[in-house]
C-alpha positions in Angstrom: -79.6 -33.4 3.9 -81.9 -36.4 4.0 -84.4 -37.4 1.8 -87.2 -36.6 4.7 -86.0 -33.3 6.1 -88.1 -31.0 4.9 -90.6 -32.8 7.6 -88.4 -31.8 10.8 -87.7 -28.6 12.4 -84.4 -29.5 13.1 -81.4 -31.9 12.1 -81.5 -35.1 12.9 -79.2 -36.0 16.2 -76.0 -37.7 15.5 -77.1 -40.4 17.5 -79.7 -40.9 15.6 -78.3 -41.1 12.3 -75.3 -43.6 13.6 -77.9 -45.9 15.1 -80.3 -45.6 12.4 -77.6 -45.6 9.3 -77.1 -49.1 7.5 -74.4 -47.7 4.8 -71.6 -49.7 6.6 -73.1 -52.7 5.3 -76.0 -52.3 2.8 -73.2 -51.1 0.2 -73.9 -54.8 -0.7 -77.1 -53.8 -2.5 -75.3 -51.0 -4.8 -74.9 -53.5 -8.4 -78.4 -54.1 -7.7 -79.9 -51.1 -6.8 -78.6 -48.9 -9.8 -79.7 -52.3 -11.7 -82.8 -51.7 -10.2 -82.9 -47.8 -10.5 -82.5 -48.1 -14.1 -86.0 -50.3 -14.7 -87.9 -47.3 -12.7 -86.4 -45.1 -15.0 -87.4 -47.3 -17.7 -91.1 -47.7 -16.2 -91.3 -43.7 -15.5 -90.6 -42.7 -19.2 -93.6 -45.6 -20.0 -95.5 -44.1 -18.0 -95.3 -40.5 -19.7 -93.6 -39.0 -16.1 -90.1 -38.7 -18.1 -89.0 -37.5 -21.4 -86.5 -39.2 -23.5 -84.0 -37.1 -22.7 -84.7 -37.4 -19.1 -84.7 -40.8 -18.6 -81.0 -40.9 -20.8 -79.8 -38.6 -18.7 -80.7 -40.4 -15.4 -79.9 -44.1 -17.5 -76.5 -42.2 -18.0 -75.9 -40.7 -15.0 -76.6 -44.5 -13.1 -74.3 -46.1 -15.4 -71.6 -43.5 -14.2 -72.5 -44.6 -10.8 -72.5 -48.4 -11.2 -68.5 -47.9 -12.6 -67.7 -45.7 -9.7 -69.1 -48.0 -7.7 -67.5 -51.1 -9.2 -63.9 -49.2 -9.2 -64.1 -48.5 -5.8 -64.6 -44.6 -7.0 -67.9 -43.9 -5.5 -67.4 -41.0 -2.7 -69.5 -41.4 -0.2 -70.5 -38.3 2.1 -71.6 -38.3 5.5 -75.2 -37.7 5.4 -75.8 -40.5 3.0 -78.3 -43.1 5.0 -77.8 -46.3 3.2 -76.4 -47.2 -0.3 -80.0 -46.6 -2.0 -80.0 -42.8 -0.9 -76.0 -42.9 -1.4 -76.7 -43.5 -5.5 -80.0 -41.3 -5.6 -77.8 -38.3 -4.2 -74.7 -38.9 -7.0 -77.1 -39.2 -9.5 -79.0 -35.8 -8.9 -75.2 -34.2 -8.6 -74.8 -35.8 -12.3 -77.7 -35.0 -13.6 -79.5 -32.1 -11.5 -82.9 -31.6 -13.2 -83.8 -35.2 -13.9 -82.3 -36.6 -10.8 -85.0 -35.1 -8.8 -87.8 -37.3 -11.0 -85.7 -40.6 -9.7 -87.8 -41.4 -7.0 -91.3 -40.8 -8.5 -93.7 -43.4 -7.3 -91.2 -45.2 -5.7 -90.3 -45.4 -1.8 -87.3 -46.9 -0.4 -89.3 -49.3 1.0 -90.3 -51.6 -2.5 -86.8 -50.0 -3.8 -84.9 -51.8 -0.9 -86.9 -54.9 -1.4 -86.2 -55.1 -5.0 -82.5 -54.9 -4.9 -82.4 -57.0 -1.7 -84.6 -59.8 -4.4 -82.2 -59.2 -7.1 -79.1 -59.6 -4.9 -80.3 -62.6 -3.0 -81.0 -64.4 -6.6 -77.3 -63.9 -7.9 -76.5 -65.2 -4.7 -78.5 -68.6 -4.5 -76.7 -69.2 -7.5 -73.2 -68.6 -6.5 -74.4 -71.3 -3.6 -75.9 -74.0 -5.6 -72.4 -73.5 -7.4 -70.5 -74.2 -4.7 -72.7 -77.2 -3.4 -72.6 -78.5 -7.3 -68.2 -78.2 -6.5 -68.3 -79.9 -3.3 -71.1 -82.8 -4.6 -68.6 -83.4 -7.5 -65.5 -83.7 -5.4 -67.4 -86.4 -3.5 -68.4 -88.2 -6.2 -64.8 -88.2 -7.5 -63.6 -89.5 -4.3 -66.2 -92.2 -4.6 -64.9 -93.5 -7.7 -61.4 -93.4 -6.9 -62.3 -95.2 -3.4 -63.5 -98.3 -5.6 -64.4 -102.0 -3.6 -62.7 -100.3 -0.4 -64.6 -100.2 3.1 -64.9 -99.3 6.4 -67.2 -99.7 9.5 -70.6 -98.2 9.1 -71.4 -96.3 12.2 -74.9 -96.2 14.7 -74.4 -94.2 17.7 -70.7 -94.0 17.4 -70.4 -97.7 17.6 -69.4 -100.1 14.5 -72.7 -101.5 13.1 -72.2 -102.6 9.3 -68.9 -102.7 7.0 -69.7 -100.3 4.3 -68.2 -99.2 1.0 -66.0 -96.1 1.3 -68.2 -95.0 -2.0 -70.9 -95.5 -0.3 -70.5 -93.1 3.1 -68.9 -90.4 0.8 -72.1 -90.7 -1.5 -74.6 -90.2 1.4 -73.2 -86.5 2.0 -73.5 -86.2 -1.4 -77.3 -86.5 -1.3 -77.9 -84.7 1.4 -76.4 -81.8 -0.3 -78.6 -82.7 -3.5 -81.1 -81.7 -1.0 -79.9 -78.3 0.2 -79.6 -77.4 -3.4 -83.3 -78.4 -3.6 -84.1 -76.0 -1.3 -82.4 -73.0 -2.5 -83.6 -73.8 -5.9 -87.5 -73.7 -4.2 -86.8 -70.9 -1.7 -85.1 -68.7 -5.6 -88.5 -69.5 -7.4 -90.6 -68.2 -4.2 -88.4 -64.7 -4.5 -88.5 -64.2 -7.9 -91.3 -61.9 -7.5 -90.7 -58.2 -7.9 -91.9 -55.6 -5.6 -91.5 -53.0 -7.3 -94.6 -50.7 -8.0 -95.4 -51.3 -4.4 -94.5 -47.8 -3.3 -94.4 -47.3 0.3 -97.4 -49.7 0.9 -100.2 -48.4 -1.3 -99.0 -48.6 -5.2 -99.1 -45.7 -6.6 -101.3 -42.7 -8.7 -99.0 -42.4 -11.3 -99.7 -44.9 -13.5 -96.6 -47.1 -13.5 -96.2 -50.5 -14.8 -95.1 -53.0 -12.5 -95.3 -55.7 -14.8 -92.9 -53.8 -17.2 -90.2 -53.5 -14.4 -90.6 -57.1 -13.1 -89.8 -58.2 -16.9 -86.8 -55.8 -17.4 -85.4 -57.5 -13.6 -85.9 -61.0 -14.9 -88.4 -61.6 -12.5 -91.2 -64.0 -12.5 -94.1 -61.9 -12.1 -94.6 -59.1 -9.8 -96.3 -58.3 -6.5 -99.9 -59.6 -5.8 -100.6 -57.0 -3.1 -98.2 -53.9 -1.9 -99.1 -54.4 1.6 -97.5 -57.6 1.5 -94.5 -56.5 -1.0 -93.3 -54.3 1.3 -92.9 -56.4 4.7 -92.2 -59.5 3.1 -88.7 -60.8 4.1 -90.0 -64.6 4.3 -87.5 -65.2 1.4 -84.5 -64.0 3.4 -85.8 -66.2 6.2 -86.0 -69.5 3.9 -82.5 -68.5 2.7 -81.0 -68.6 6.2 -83.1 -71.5 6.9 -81.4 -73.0 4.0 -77.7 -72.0 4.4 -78.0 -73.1 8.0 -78.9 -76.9 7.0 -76.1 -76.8 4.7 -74.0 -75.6 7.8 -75.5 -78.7 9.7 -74.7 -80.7 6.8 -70.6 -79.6 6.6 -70.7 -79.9 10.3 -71.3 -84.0 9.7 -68.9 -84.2 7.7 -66.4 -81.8 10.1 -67.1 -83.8 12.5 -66.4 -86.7 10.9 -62.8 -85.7 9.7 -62.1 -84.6 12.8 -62.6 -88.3 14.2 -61.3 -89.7 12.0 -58.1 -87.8 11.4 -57.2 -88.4 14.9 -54.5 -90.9 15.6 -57.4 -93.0 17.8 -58.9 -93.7 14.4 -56.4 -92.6 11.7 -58.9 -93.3 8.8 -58.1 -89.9 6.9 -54.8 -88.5 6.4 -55.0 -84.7 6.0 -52.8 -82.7 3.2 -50.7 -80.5 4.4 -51.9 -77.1 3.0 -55.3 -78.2 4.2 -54.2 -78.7 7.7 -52.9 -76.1 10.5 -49.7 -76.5 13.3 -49.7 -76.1 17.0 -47.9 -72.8 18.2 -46.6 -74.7 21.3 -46.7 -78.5 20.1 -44.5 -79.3 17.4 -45.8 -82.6 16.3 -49.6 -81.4 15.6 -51.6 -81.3 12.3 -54.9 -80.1 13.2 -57.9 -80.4 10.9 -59.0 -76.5 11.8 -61.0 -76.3 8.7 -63.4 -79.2 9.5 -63.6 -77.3 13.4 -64.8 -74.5 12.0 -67.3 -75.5 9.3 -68.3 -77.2 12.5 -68.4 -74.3 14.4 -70.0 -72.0 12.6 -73.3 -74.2 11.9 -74.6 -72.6 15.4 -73.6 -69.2 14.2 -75.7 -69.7 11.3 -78.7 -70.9 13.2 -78.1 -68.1 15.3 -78.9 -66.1 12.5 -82.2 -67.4 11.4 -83.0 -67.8 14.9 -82.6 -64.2 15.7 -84.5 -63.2 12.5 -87.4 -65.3 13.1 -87.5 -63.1 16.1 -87.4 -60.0 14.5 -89.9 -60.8 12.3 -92.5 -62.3 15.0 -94.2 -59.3 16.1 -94.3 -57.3 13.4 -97.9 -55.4 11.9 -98.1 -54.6 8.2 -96.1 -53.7 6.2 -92.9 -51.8 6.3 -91.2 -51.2 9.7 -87.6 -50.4 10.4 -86.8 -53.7 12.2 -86.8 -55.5 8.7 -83.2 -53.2 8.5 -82.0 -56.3 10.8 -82.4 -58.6 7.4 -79.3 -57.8 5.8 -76.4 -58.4 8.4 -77.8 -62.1 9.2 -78.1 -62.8 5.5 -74.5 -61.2 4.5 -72.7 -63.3 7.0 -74.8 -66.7 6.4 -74.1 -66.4 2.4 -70.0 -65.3 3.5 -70.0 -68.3 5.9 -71.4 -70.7 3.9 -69.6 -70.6 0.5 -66.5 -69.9 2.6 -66.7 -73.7 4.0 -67.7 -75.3 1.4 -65.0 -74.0 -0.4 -62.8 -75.3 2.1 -64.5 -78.4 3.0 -63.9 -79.5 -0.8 -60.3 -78.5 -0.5 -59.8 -80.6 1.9 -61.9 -83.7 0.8 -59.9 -83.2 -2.6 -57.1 -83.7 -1.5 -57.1 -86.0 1.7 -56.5 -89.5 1.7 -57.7 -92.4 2.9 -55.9 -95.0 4.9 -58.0 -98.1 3.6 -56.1 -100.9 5.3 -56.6 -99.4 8.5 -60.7 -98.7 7.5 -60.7 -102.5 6.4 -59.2 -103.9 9.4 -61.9 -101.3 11.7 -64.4 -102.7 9.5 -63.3 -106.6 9.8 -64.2 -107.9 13.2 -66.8 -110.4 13.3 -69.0 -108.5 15.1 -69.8 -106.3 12.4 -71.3 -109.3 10.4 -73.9 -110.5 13.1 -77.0 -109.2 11.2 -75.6 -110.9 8.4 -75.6 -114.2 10.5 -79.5 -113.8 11.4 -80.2 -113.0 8.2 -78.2 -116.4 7.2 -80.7 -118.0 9.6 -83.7 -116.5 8.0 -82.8 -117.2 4.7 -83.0 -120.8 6.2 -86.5 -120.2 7.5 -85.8 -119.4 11.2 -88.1 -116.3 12.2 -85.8 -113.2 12.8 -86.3 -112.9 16.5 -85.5 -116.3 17.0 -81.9 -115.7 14.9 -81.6 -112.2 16.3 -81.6 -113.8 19.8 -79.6 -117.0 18.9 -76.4 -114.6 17.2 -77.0 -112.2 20.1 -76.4 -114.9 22.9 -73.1 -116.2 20.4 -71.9 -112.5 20.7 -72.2 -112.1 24.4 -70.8 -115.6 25.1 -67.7 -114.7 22.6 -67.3 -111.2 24.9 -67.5 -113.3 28.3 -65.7 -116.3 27.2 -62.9 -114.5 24.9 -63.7 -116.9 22.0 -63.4 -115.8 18.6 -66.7 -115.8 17.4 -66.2 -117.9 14.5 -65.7 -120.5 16.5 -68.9 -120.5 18.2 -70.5 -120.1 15.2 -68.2 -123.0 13.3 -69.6 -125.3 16.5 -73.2 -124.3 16.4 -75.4 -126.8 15.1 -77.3 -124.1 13.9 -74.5 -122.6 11.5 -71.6 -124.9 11.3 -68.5 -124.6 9.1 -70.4 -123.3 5.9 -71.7 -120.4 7.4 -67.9 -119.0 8.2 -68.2 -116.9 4.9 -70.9 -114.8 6.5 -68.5 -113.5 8.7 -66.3 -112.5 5.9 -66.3 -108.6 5.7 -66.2 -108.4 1.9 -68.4 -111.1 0.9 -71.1 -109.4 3.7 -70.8 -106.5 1.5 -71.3 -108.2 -2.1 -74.4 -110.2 -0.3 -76.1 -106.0 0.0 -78.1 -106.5 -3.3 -80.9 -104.3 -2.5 -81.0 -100.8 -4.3 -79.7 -97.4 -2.4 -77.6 -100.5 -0.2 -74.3 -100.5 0.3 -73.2 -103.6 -1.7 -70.6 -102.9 -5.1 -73.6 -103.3 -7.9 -75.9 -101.3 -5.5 -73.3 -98.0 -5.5 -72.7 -98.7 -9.0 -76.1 -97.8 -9.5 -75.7 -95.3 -7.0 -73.2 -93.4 -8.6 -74.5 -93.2 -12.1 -77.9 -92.0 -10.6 -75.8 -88.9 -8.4 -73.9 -88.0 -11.4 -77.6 -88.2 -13.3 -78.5 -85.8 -10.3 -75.4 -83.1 -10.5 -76.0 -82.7 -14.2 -79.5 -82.3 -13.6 -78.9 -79.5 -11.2 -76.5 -78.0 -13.5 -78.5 -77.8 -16.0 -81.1 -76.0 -14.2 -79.0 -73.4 -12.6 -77.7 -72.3 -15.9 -80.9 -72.3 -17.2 -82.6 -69.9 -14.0 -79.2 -67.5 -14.5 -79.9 -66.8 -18.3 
């Protein structure tokens, strides 16, 4: 029976309940449901709506639950809807008198919401965890990668030799930013709606500011209008987890260039690398292909729920069901490639010679050269012009550069160091730069950063 039958003439089609049903998938919730079942309980026998021994009997009687549930006991029955009327119905069978007092002054609607809140928080944390892993793996990386370089990269095209330390570090920071962002979007949802009712509050005298206290939450609802149909949160979630998905796309992308033998920077481990069924000699870097892959399934998924959510009039409607699949799937997606993203940083290496000889040509240093001219008071247009007509001319003429340069009266022999990939690097003095002291600094500040983040995820979880 459902929980709204006594409204109908007649049963519900089966059509209806397998299109309407959301069981196969909001079992999710069930942890924080009962979690969330148990401070109504809490705020009903406050209220003076339970006795004492009600409100054991139903604390009880949820607790049974939450272990069935854990040990994969809970038997579920056909007509239960979803996971909230799934626990409800168990908990009446275990206690019968009380469990018909569960739901007093509560709907499913700021019952859903709450344990969709409570679920979504744990879950920002697992992520910011898994960021923290992957941020820390880079930074290791970057130590271990010391004075060594490689070409810097505009447009695909070698622009600047850059440290090694230095292009690992600048992932790194963009994923300081993504956990920046899910620590934001966890402080907007920390606000509990329960007490809402279906839209109205209730008569009954319950306290949602005692619930919203027992949850952990911040403070509760404002207005139950808004508590109800307000799924912004779990659009700022997918919003977030799809940048991340951008972000481990870069650097998919990037192992994927260059692991390939055209480049051959990265050397992929073996357990973090698949074969060919046909071709015997191929080591593919699927992992990176999939973390970039599934960025646009990810964006998919906020896109599509930015749709859902366009049209809709206050408060509750049944579309706002669509928020859970989307969410489920982003959060699965995303910790599942950054685990395997830092697997495979971890343990890839790096084949420096062949970075430092990509990273040598002469070319690479003709900023470097202007910059030589400036320093000698030549306005940078004029020296941007005069190194770009010496590049051309080397290009046309197949000189070596540093010959034209050695013979320009402009330069001469003393300005042959410039061209020098290392020392171009050690001349970078300016801070966030690529030069050695600069990413000294660098580091020190990121690992400033990580323990700063970690610090304040343990601190939200207490």
């Amino acid at each position: 029976m459902t929980l709204w039958a006594n409204r109908m003439g007649t049963a519900p089609a089966d059509a209806l309940m397998a299109f309407t049903a959301s069981l196969v998938f909001d079992k999710r919730l069930a942890a924080s449901d009962v979690r969330g079942s148990v401070a109504h309980v809490h705020g009903l026998l406050k209220a003076g709506i339970l006795t004492d021994e009600e409100a054991d009997s139903l604390v009880e009687a949820l607790g049974q639950v939450g272990a069935e549930l854990a040990g994969n006991e809970f038997a579920y029955l056909p007509t239960d809807e979803d996971i909230h009327t799934a626990i409800e119905r168990r908990v009446t069978e275990l206690a019968p008198e009380s469990g018909a007092k569960l739901h007093t002054g509560r709907s499913r609607n700021d019952q859903v919401a709450t344990a969709l809140r409570l679920f979504a928080r744990g879950e920002i944390a697992g992520v910011i965890g898994k960021v923290l892993e992957l941020q820390r793996t880079l930074d290791r990386r970057a130590t271990e990668a010391g004075d060594a370089y490689m070409p810097g990269y505009t447009h695909l095209q070698r622009a600047q030799p850059v440290l090694l330390a230095h292009h690992l570090l600048a992932h790194g920071w963009a994923l300081a930013r993504d956990n920046d962002r899910l620590f934001a979007t966890w402080k907007r949802l920390d606000v509990s709606p329960l007490g809402a009712g279906a839209l109205a509050g209730s008569s009954l005298g319950i306290d949602p500011d005692l619930v919203a206290g027992e949850l952990g939450f911040h403070g509760r609802f404002e207005n139950s209008l808004d508590a109800v149909s307000d799924r912004d949160f779990v659009a700022e979630i997918l919003f977030d987890l799809a940048l991340i998905a951008i972000h481990l796309s870069r650097i998919g992308e990037e192992i994927v260039v260059f692991s390939s033998e055209e480049f051959g920077f990265v050397r992929l481990d073996d357990a973090w690398a698949t074969g060919s069924s046909m071709l015997p000699q191929k080591k593919n870097p699927d992992v990176a292909e999939l973390a970039r892959g599934k960025a646009g399934r990810l964006v998919g998924h906020l896109a599509g729920f930015l749709t859902t959510l366009k049209g809709l009039p206050l408060s509750y409607n049944r579309d706002l069901q669509e928020d859970k699949e989307p969410l489920f799937d982003a959060l699965d997606q995303v910790v599942l490639a950054l685990a395997g993203l830092d697997g495979l940083l971890a343990t890839a290496s790096f084949d420096v010679d062949r970075m430092q000889d990509a990273a040598g040509g002469a070319g690479l240093a003709a900023v470097d050269l202007a910059e030589w001219l400036v320093a000698a008071g030549m306005p940078f247009r004029d020296a941007h012009g005069l190194v770009g007509t010496l590049v051309r001319e080397s290009i046309e003429r197949g000189v070596p550069l540093a010959e034209l340069v050695e013979a320009h009266p402009d330069f001469g022999e003393q300005a042959l160091e410039v061209l020098d990939a290392a020392a171009a690097l050690r001349r970078r003095t300016t801070p966030g730069g690529t030069g050695p002291d600069a990413v000294a600094v660098q580091r020190e500040r990121f690992r400033r950063r990580l323990a700063a983040d970690a610090a304040r995820l343990a601190e939200r979880e207490v």
